[in-house]
Backbone of each chain as ProteinMPNN parsed JSONL, in Angstrom:
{"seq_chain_A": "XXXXXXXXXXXXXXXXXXXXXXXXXXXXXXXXXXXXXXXXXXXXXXXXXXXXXXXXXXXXXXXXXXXXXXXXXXXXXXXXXXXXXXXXXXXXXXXXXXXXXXXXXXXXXXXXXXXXXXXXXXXXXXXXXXXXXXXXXX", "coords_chain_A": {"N_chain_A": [[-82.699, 11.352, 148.186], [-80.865, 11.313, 151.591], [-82.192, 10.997, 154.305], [-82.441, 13.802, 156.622], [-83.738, 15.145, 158.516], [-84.382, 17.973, 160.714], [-85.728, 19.19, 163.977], [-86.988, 21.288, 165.726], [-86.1, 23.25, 168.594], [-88.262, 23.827, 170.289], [-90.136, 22.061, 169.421], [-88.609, 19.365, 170.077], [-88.103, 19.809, 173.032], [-90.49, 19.436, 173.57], [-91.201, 16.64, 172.555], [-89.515, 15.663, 174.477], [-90.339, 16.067, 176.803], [-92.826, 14.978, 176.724], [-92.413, 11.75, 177.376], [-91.444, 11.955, 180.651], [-94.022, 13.017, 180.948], [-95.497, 10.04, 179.641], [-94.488, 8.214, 181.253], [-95.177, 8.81, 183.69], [-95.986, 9.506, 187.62], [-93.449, 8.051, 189.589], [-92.062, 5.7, 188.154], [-90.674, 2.544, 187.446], [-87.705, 1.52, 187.052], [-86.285, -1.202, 186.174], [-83.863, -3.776, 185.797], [-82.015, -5.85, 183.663], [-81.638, -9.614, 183.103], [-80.338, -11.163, 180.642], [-81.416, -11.869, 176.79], [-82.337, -8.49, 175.026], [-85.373, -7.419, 174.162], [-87.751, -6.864, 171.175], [-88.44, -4.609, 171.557], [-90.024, -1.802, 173.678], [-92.708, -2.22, 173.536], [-92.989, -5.003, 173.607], [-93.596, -7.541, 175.566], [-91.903, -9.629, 178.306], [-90.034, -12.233, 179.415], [-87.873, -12.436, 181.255], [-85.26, -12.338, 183.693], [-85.695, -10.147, 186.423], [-83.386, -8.238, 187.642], [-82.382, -6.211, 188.865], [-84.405, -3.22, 191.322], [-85.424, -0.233, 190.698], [-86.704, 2.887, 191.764], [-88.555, 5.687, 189.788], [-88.139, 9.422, 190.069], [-91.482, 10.86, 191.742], [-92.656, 13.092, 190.332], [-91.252, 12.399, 186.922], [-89.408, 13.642, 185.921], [-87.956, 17.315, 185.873], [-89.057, 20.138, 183.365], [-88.003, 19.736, 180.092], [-84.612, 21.422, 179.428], [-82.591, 22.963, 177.521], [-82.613, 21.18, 175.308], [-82.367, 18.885, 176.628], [-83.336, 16.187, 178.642], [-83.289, 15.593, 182.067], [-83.171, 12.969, 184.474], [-85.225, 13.425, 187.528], [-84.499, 12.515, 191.02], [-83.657, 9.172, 191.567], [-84.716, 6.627, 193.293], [-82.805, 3.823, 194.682], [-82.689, 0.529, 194.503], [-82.053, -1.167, 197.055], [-81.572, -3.778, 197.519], [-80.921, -5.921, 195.105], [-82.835, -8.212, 193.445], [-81.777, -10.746, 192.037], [-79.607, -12.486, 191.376], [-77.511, -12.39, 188.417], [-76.372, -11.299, 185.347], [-76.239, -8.077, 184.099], [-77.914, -7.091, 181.664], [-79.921, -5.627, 179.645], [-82.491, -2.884, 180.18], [-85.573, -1.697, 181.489], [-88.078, 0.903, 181.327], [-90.498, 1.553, 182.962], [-94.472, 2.36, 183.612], [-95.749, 3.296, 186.803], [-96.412, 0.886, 189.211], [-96.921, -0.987, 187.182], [-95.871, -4.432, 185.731], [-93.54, -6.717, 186.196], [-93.068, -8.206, 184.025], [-94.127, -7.014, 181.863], [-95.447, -4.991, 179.175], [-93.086, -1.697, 178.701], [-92.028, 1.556, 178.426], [-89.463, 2.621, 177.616], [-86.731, 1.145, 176.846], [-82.858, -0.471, 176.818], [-79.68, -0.898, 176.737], [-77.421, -2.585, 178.873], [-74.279, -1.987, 180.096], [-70.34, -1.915, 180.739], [-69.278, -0.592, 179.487], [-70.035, 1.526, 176.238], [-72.974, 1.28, 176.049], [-76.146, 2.077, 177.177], [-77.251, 2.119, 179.322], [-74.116, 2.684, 181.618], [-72.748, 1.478, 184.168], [-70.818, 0.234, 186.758], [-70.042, -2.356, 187.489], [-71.309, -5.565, 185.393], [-72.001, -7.708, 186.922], [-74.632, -8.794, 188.673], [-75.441, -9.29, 192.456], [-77.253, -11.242, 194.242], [-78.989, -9.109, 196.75], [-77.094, -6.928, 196.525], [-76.725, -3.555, 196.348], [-77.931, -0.877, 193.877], [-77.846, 1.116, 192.366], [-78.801, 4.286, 190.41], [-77.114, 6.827, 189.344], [-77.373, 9.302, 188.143], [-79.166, 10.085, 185.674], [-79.758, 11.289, 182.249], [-81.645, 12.311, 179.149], [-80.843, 13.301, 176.018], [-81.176, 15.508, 173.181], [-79.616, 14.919, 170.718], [-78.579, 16.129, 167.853], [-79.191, 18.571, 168.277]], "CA_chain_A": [[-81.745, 12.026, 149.085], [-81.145, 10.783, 152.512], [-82.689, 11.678, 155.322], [-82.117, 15.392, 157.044], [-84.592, 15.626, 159.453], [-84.055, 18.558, 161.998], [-86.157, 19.505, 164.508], [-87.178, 23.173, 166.565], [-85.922, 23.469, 170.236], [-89.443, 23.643, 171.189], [-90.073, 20.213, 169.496], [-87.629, 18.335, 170.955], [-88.265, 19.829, 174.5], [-91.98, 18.651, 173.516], [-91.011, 15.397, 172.544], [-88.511, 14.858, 175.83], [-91.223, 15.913, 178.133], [-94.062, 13.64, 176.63], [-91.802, 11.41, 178.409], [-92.514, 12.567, 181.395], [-95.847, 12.799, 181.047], [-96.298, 9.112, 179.764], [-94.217, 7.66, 182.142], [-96.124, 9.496, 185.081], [-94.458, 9.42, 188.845], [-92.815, 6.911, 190.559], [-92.332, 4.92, 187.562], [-90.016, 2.0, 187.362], [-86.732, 1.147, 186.108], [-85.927, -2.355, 186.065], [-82.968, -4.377, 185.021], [-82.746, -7.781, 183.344], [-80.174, -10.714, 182.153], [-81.083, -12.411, 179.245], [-82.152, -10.938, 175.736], [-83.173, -7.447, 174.917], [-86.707, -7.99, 173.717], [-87.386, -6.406, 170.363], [-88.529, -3.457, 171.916], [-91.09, -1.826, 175.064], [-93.869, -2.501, 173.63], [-93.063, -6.37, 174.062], [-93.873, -8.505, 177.352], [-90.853, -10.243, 178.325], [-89.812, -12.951, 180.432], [-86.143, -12.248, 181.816], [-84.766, -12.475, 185.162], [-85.198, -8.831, 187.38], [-82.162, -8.205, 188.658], [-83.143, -5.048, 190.255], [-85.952, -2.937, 190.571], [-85.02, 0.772, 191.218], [-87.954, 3.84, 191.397], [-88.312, 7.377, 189.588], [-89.056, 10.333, 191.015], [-92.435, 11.22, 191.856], [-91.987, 13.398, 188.857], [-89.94, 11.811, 186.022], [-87.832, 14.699, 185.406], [-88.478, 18.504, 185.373], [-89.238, 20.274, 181.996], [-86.682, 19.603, 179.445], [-83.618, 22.487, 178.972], [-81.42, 23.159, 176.517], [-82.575, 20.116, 174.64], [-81.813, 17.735, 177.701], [-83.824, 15.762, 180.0], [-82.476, 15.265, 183.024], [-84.404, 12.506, 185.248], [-84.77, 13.442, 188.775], [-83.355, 11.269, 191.762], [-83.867, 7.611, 191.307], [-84.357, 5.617, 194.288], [-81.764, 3.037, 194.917], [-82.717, -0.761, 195.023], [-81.356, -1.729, 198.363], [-81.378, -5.722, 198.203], [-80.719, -6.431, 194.213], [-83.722, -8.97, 193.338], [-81.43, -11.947, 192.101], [-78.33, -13.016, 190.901], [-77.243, -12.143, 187.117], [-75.2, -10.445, 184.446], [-77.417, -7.317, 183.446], [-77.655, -7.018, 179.862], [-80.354, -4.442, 179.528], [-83.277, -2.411, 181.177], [-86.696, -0.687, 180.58], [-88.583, 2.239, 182.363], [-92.435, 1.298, 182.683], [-95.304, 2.976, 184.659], [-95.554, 2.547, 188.288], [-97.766, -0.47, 188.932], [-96.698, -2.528, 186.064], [-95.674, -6.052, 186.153], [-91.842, -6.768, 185.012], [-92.869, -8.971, 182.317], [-95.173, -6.379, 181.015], [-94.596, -4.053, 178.123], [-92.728, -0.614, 179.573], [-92.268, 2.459, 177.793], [-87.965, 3.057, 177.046], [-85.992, 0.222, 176.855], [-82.257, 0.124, 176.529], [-78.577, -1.621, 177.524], [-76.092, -2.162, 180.166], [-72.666, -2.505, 180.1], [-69.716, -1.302, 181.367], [-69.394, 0.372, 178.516], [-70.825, 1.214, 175.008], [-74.194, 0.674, 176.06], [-76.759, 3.126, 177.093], [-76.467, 2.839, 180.938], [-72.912, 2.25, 182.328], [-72.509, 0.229, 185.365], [-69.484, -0.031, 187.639], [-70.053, -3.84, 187.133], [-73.147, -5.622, 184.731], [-72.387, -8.684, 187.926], [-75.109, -8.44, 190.431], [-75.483, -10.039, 193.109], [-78.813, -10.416, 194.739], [-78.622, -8.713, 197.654], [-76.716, -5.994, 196.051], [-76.848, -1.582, 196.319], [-77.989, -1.039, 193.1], [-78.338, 2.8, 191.929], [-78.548, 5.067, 189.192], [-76.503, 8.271, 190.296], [-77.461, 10.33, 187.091], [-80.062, 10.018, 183.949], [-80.128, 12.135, 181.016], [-81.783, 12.039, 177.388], [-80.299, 14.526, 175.507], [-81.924, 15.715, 172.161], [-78.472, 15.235, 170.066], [-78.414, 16.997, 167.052], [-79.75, 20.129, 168.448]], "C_chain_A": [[-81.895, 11.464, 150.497], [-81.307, 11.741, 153.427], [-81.833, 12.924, 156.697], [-82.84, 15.656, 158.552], [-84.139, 16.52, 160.893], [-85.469, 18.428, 162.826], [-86.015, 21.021, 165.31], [-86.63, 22.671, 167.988], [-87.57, 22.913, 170.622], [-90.149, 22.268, 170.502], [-89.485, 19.147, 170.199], [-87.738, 19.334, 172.179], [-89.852, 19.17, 174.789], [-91.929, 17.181, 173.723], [-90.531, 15.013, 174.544], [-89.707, 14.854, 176.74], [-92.858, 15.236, 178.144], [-93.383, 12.409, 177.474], [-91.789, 11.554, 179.878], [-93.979, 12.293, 181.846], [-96.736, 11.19, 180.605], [-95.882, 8.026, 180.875], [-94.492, 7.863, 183.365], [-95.078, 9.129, 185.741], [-94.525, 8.26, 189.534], [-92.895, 5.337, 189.152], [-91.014, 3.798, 188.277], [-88.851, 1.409, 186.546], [-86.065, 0.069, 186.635], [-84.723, -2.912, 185.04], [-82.877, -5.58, 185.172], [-81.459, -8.204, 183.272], [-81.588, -10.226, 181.456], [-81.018, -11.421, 177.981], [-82.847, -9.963, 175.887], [-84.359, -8.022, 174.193], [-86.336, -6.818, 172.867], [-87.517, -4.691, 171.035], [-90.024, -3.014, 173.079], [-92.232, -2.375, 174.844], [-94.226, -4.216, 173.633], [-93.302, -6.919, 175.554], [-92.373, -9.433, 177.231], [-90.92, -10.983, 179.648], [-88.683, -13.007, 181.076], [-86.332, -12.414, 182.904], [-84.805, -10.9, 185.519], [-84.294, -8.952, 188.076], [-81.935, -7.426, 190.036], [-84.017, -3.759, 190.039], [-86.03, -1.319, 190.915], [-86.774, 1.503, 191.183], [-87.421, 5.173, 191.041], [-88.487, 7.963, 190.58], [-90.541, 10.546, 190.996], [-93.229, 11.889, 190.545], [-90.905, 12.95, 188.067], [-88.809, 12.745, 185.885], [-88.665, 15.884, 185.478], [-88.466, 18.635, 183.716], [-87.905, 20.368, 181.166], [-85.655, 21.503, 179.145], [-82.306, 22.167, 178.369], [-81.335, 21.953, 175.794], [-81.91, 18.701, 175.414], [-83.232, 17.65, 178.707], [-83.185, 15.258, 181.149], [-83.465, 14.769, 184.581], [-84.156, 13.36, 186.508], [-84.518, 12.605, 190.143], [-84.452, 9.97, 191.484], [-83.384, 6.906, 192.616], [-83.922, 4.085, 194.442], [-82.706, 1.707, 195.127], [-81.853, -1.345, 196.134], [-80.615, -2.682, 198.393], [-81.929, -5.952, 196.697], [-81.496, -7.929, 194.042], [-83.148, -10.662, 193.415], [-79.958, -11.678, 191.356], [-78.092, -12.464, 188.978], [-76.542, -11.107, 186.121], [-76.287, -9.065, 184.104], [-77.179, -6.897, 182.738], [-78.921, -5.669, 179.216], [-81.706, -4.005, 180.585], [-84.609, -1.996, 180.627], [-87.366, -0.084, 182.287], [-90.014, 1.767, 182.146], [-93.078, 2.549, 183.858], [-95.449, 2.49, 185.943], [-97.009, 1.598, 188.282], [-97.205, -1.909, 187.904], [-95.725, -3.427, 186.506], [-93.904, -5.711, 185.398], [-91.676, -7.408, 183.93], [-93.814, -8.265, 181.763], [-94.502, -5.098, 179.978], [-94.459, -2.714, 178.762], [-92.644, 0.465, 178.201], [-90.553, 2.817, 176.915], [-87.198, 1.807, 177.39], [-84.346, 0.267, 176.641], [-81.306, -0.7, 177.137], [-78.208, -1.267, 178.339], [-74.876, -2.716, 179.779], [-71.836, -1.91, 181.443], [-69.217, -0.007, 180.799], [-69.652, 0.45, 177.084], [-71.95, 1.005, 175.394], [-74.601, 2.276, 177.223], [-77.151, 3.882, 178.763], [-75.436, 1.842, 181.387], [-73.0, 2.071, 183.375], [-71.377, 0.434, 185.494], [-69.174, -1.214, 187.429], [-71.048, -4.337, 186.198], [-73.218, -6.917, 186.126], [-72.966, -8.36, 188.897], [-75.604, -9.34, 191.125], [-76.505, -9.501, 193.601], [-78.434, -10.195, 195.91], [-78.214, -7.216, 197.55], [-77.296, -4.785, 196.507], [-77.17, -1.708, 194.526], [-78.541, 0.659, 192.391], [-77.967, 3.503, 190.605], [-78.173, 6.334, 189.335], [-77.163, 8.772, 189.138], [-77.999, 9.781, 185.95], [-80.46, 11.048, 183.113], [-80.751, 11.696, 179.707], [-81.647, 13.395, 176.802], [-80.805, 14.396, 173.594], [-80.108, 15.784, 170.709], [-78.26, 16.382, 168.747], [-79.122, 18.312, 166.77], [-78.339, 20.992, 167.895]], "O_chain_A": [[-83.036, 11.085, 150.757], [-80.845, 12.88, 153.486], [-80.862, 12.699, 157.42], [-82.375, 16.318, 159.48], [-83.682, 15.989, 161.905], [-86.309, 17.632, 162.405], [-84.977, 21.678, 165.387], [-86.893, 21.515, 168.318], [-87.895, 21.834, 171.116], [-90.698, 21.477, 171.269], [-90.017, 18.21, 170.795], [-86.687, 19.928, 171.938], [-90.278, 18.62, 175.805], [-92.402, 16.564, 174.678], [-91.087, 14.368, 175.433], [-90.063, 13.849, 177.356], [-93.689, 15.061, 179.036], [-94.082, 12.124, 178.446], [-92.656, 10.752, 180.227], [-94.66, 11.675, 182.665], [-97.906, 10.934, 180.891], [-96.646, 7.171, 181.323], [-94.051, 7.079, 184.206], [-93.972, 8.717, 185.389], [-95.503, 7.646, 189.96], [-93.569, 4.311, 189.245], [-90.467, 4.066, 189.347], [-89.056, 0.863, 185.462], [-85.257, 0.276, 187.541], [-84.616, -2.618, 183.85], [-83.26, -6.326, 186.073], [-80.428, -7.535, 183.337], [-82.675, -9.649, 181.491], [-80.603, -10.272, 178.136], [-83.847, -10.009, 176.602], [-84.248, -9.118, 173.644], [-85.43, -6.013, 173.085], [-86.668, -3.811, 170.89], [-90.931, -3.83, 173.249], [-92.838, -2.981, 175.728], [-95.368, -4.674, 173.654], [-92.985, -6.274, 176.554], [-91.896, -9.815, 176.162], [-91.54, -10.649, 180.657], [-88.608, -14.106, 181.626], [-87.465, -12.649, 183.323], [-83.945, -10.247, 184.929], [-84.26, -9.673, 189.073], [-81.626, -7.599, 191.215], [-84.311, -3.298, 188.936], [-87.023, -1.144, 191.621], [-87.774, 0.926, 190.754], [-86.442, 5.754, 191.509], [-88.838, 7.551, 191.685], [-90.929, 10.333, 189.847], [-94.15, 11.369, 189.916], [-89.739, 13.075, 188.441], [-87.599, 12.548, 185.77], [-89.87, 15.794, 185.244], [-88.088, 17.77, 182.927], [-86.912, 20.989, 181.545], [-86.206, 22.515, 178.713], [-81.365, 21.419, 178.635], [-80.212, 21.513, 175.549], [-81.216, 17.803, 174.937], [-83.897, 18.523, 179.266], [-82.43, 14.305, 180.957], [-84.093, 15.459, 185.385], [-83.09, 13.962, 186.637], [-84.166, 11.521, 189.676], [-85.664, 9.944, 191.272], [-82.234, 6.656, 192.978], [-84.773, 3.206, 194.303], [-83.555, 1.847, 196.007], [-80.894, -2.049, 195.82], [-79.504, -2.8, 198.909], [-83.138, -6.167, 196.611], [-80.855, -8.887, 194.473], [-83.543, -11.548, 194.172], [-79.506, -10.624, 190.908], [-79.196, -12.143, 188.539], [-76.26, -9.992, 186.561], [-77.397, -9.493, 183.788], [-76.197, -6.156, 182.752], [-78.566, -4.888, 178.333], [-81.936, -4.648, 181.609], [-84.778, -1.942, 179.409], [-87.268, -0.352, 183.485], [-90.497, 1.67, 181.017], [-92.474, 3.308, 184.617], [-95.277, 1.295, 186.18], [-98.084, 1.606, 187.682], [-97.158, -3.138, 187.952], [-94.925, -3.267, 187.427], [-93.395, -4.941, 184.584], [-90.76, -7.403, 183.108], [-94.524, -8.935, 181.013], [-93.423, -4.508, 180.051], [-95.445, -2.326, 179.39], [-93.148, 0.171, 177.117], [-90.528, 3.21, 175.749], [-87.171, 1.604, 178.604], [-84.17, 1.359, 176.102], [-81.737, -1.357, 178.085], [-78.314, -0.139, 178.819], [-74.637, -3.785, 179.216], [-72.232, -1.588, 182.563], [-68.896, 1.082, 181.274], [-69.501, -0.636, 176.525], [-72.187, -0.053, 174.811], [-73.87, 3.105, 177.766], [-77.276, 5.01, 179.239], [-75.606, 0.632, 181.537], [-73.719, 2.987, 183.774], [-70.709, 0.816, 184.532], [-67.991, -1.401, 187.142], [-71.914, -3.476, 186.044], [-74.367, -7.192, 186.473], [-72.462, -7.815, 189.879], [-76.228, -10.25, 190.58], [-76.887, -8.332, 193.656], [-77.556, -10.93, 196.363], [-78.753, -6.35, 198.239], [-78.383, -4.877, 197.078], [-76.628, -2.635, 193.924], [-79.68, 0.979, 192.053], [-76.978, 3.264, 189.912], [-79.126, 7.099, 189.481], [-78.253, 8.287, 189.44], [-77.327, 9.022, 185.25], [-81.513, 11.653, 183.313], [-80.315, 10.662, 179.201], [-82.288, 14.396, 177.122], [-80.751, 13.358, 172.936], [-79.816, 16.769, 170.031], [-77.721, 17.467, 168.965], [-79.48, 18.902, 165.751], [-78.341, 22.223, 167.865]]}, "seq_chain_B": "XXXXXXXXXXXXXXXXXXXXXXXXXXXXXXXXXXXXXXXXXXXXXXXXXXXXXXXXXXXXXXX", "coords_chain_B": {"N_chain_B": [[-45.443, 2.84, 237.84], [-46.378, -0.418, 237.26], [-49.705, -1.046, 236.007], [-52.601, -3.213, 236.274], [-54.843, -4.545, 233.908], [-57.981, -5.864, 234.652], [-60.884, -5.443, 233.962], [-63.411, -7.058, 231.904], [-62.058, -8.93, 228.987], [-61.742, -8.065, 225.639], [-63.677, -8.722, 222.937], [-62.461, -11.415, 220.649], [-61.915, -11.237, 217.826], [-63.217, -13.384, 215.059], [-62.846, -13.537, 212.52], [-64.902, -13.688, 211.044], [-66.805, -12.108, 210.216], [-68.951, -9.626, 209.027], [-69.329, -9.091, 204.844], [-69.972, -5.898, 203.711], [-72.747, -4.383, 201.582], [-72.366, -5.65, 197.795], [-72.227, -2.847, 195.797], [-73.376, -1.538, 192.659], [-73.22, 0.953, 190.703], [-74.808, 3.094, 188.703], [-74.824, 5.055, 184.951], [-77.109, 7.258, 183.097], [-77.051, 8.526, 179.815], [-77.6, 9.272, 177.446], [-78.037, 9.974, 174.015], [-79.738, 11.428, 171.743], [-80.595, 11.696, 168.398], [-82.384, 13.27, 166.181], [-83.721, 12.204, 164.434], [-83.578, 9.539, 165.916], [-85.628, 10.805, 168.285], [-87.731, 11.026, 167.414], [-88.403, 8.603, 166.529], [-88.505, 7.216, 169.03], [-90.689, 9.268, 170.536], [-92.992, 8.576, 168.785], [-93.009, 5.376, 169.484], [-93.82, 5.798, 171.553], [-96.551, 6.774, 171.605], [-96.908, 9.128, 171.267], [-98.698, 11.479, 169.055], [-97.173, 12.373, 166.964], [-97.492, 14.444, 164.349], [-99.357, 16.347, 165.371], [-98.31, 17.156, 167.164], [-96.388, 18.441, 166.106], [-97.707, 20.517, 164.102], [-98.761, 21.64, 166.525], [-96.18, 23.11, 167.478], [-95.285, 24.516, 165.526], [-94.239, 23.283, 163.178], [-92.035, 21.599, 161.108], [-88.885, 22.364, 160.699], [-87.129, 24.187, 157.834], [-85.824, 23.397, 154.97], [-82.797, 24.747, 153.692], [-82.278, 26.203, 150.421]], "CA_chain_B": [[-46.242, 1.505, 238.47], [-47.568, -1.185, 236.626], [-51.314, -0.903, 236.163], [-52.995, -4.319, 235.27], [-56.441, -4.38, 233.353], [-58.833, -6.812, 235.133], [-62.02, -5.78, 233.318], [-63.417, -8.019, 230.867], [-61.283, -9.036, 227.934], [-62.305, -7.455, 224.602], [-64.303, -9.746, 221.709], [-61.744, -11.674, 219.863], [-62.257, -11.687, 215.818], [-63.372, -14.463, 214.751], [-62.762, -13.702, 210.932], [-66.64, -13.905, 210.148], [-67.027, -10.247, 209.609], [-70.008, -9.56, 207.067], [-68.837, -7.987, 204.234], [-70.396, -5.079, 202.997], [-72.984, -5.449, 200.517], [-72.063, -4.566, 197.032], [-73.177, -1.659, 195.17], [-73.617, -1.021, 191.458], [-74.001, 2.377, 190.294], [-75.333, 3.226, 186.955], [-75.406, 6.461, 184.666], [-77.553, 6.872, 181.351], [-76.537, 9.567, 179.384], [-78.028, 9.223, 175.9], [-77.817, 11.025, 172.863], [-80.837, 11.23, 170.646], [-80.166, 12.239, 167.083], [-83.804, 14.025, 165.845], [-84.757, 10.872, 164.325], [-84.219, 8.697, 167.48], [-85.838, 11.57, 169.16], [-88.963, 10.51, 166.733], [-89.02, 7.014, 166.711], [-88.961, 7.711, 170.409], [-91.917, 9.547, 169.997], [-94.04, 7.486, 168.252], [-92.905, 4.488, 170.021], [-94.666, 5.879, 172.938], [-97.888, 6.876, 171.103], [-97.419, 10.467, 171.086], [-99.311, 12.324, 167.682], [-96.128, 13.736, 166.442], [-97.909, 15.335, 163.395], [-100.315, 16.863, 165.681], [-97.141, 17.974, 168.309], [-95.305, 19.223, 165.302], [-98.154, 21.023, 163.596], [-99.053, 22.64, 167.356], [-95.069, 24.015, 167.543], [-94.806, 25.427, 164.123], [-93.823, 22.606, 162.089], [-90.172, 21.512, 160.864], [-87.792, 23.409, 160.193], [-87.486, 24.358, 156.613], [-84.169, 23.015, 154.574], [-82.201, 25.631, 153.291], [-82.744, 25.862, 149.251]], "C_chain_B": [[-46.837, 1.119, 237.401], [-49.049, -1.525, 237.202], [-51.692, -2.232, 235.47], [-54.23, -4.065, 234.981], [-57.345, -6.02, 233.531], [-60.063, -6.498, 234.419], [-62.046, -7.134, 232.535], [-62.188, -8.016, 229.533], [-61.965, -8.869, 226.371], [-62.537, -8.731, 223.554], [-63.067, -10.462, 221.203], [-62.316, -11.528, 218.572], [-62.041, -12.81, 215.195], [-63.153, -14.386, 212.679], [-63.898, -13.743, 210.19], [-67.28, -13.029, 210.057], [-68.178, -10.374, 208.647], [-69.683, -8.234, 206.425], [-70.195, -6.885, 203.865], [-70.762, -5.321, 201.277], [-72.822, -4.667, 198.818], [-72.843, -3.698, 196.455], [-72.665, -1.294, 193.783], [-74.308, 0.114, 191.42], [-73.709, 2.382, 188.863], [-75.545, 4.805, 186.493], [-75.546, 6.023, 183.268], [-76.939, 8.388, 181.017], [-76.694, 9.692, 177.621], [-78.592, 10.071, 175.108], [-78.535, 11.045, 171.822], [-80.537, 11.512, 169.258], [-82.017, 13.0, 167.203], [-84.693, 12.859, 165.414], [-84.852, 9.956, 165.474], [-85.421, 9.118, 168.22], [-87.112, 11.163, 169.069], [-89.488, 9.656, 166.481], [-89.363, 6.948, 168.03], [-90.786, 7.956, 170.551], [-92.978, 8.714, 169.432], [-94.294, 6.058, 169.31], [-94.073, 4.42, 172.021], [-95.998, 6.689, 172.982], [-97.932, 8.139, 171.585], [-97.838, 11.088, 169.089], [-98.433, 13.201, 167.362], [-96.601, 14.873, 165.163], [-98.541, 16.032, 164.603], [-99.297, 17.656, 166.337], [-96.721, 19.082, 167.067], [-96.086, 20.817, 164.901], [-98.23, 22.274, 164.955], [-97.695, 23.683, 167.702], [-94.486, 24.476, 166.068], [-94.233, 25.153, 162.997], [-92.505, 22.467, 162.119], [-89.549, 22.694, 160.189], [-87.481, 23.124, 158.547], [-85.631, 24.034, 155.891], [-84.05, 24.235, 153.595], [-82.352, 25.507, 151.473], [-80.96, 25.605, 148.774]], "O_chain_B": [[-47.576, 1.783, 236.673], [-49.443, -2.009, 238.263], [-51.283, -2.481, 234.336], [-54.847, -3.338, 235.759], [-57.325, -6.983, 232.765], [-60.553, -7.583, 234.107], [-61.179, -8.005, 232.467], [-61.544, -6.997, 229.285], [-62.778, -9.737, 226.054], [-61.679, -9.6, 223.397], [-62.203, -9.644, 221.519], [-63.503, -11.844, 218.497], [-60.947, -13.23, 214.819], [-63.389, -15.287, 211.873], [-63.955, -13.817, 208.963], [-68.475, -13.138, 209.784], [-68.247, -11.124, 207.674], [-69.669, -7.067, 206.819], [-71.345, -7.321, 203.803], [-70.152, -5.81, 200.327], [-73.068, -3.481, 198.601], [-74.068, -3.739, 196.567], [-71.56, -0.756, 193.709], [-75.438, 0.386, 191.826], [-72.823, 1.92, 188.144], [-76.131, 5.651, 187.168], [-74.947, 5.234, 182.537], [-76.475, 9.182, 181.835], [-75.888, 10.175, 176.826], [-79.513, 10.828, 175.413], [-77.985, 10.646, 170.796], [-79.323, 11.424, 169.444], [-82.638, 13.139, 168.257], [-85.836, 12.561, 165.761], [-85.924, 9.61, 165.972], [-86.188, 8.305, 168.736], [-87.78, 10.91, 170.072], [-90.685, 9.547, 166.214], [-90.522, 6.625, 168.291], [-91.728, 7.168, 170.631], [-93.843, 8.277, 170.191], [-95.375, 5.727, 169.796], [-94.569, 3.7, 172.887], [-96.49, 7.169, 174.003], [-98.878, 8.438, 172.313], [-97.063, 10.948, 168.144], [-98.576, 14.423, 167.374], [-96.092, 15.991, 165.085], [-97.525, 16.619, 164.975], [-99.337, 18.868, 166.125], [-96.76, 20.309, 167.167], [-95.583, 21.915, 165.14], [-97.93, 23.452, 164.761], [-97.902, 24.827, 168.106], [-93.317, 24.706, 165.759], [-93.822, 25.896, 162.106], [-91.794, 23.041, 162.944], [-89.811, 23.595, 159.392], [-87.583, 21.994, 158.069], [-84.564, 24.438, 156.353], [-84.957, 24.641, 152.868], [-82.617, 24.333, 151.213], [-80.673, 25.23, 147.637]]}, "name": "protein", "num_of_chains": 2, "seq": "XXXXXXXXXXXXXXXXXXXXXXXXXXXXXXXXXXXXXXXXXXXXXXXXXXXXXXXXXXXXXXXXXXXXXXXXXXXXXXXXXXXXXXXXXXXXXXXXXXXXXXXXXXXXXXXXXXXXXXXXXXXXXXXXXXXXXXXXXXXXXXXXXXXXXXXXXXXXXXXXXXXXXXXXXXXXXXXXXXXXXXXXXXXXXXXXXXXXXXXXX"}
């Protein structure tokens, strides 16, 4: 039979806010060109495009089966030049070719964070108005 | 009466303006299913048996 798997509320608010807690504060969310790597726990060599910061705290405690980061400070002056094809969230400190913790696309659309443009120019404003992970089939 | 204006004469525009620099804004907004929620999970070396067992286990499928 194929797979069913629910989950409790208070699981999935568990889960979301291990999150949180492994990504500690002031992590980083970086965006690349090039190839998604298979996944965070890879080292990668891409181009940073730009190099935003969490909050202090990643997010308050999850509700209603939603995380909802809290503000994300703006990359000013967009690292370099390039199309940005996807991103990952690491711990503060870590290197950009080092393995991060959530990984994930860009587009303009279809992809997991939407962009106004994926063309950035270095130099660039480069912000993330709003981040959620939402526990779907609550 | 004509009034003439002897001050200085105001900047001309030279056309070399700097533009304003652009700005990309981004929103995530992603939608876990229960299993994402759990590969998730794992993926980031949390002890989901151990989580599960400490909130009361899965939910039980209907017979």
């Amino acid at each position: 039979m194929a797979s069913n798997l629910k989950l409790s509320q208070t699981i999935r608010h568990a889960m979301l806010n291990q999150i949180t807690s492994t990504v500690g504060g002031s992590g980083l969310w970086r965006i690349y060109a090039g190839s998604q790597p298979a996944g965070p726990d890879t080292t990668n060599s891409a181009t940073v495009l730009a190099e935003l910061v969490c909050g202090s705290t990643f997010a308050p405690a999850a509700s209603s089966n939603t995380l909802t980061l809290n503000a994300i400070t703006q990359d000013s002056s967009a690292n370099n030049t390039g199309t940005a094809a996807w991103w990952r969230i690491s711990s503060s400190g870590s290197a950009a070719t080092a393995a991060g913790h959530i990984d994930g696309t860009c587009g303009t659309s279809d992809a997991d964070l939407i962009l106004n443009s994926t063309a950035i120019t270095a130099g660039a404003v480069v912000q993330i108005s709003s981040a959620t992970f939402t526990a779907g089939n609550a | 009466m004509i009034r003439s204006h002897n001050g200085p004469q105001a900047a001309q525009y030279d056309g070399a303006m700097d533009q304003p620099p652009q700005v990309i804004t981004g929103t995530l907004n992603v939608n876990l299913t229960d299993a994402q929620l759990f590969d998730l999970a794992v993926g980031l070396g949390i002890d989901v048996d151990a989580l599960i067992a400490a909130h009361g286990g899965l939910d039980e499928e209907p017979e």
